[in-house]
C-alpha positions as CSV (number, residue, x, y, z in Angstrom):
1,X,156.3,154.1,-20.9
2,X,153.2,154.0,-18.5
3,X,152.5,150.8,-16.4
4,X,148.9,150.6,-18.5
5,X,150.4,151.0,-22.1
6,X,153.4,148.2,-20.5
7,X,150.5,145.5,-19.1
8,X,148.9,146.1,-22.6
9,X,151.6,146.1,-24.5
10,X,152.2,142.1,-22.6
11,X,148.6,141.0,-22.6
12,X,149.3,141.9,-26.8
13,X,152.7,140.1,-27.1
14,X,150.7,136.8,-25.2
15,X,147.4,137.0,-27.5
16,X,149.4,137.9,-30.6
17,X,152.0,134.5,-30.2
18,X,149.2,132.7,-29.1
19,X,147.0,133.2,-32.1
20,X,149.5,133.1,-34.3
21,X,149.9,129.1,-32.7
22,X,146.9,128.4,-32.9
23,X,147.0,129.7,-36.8
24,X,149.7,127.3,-37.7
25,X,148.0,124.5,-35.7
26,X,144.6,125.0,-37.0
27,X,146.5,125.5,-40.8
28,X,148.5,122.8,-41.4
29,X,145.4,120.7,-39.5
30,X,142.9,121.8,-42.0
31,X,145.3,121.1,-45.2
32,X,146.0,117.7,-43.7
33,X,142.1,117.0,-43.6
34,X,141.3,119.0,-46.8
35,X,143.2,116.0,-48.9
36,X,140.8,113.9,-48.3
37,X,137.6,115.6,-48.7
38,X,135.4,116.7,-51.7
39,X,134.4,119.8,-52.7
40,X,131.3,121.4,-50.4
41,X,130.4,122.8,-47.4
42,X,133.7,120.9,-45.5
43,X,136.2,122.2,-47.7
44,X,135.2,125.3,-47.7
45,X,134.5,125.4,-44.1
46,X,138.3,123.8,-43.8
47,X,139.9,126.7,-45.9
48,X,138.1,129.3,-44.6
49,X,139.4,128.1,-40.5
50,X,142.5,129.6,-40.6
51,X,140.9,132.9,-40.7
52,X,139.7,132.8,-37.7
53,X,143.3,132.8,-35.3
54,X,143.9,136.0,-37.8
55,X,140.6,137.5,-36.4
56,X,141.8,137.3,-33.1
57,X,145.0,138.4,-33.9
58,X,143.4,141.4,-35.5
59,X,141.0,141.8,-32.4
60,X,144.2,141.7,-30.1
61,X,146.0,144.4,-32.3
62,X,143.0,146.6,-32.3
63,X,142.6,146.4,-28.4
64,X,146.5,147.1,-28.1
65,X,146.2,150.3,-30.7
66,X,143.2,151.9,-28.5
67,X,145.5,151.9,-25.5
68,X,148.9,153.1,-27.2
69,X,149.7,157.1,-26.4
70,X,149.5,159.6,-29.4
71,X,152.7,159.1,-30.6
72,X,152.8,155.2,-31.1
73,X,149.7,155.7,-32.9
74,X,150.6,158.2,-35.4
75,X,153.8,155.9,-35.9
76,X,151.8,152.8,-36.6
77,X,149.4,155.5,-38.7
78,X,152.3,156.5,-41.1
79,X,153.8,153.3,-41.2
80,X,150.5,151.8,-42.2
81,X,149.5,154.5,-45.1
82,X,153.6,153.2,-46.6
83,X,152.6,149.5,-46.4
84,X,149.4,150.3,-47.9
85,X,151.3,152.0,-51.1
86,X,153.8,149.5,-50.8
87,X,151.3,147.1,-51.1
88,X,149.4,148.5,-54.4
89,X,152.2,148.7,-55.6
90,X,153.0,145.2,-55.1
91,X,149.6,143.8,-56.2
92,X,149.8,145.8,-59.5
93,X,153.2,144.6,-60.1
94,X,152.5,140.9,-59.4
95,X,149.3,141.3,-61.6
96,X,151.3,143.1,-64.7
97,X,153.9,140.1,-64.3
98,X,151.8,136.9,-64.0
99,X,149.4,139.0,-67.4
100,X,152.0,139.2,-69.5
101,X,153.3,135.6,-68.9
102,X,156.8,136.5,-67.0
103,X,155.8,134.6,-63.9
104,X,153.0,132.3,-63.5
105,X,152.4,132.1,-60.1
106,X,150.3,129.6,-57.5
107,X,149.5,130.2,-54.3
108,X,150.6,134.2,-55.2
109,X,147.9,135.8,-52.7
110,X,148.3,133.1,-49.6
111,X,151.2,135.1,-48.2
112,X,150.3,138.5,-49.4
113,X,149.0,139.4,-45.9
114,X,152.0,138.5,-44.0
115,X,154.2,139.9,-46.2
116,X,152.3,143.0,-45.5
117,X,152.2,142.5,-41.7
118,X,156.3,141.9,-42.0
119,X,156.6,145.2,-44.0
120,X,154.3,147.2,-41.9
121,X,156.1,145.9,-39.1
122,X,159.6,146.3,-39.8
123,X,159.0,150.1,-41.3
124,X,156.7,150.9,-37.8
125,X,160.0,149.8,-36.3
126,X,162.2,151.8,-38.3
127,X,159.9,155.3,-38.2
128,X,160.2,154.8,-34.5
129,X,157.7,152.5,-33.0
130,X,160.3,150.8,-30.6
131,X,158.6,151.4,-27.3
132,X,155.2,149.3,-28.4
């Protein structure tokens, strides 16, 4: 691995861990205050501020994917297209489920996202994707 795609692939691992800090910080802050408001422009400006450590995040991974060599890309590509089917698949499953009165789920979509970062992370991994 190249000295660039190594000093981006730590300037990534830094701004990825911490976004993802500041995500849980700025989280569990906003729920705390979100208890004791009423519904308007607060609360909605309170639920919607975890979204913005995630944008970084996103930001951060975009950067990182730019300077990654031909082959880590088409890994994270192909790993990517599976966790999108993996995904629908998911979704439609969930949806069929919670319809027909099997589960009745709260919170379902909340950690939908993650669970999608998790699988597109561990099958990257697993096609090959160890060097980034």
């Amino acid at each position: 691995m190249s000295e660039r795609i190594q000093k981006a692939k730590r300037r990534y691992t830094i701004e990825l861990f911490a976004s993802m800090g500041l995500y849980l910080v700025v989280l569990f802050a906003a729920l705390t205050v979100a208890k004791t408001q009423e519904p308007g422009v607060l609360l909605t400006a309170l639920a919607l501020a975890p979204l913005a450590p995630l944008c970084i995040a996103c930001f951060s991974f975009f950067r990182f994917y730019r300077d990654m060599d031909e082959m880590q890309k088409r890994v994270s590509a192909d790993a990517a297209a599976i966790t999108l089917v993996i995904g629908i698949m998911t979704a439609i499953t969930l949806g069929f489920l919670k319809r027909f009165g099997v589960f009745d789920f709260e919170d379902d979509m909340i950690w939908f996202g993650p669970l999608l970062i998790v699988v597109w992370g561990f099958l990257r991994f697993l096609m090959g994707g160890r060097d980034c």
